[in-house]
C-alpha angles and dihedrals in degrees: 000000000000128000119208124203138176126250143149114238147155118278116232135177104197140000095259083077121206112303091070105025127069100208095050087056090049088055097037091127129118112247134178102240134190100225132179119232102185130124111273095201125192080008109136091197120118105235131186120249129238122203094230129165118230132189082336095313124101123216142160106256121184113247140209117193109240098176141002118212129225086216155337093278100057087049093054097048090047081053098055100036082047096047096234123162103181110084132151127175 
């Protein structure tokens, strides 16, 4: 089952990050991002890891960005229509 929360981040295209890859420089923007925070389970990728509470503990997940938003707005509105309570701009 996944779980999917709001949050604003840094864009990256590759784990390099941006002080040795072009294209990570190119992306090095905040950007509010729909990620999912769900156990990928038998999955071989490196992922990057997100600080997020559950159920009143707080713990590091691995994340995928499912979605980037234009604005605050849009993200708002995906968060009500989606029924999503944890959002962080």
């Amino acid at each position: 089952m996944s779980h999917h929360i709001i949050r604003k981040i840094r864009l990256a295209h590759c784990k390099r990050g941006p002080s040795r890859c072009e294209k990570c420089r190119e992306m090095d923007q905040g950007k509010i991002c729909l990620l999912d925070i769900g156990p990928f389970k038998n999955d071989l990728a490196q992922r990057r890891v997100i600080e997020v509470c559950l159920d009143g503990t707080t713990t590091w997940r691995e994340f995928e960005v499912v979605r980037v938003f234009e604005d605050r707005n849009q993200a708002a509105q995906y968060a009500v229509e989606n029924h999503i309570d944890d959002v962080s701009y």
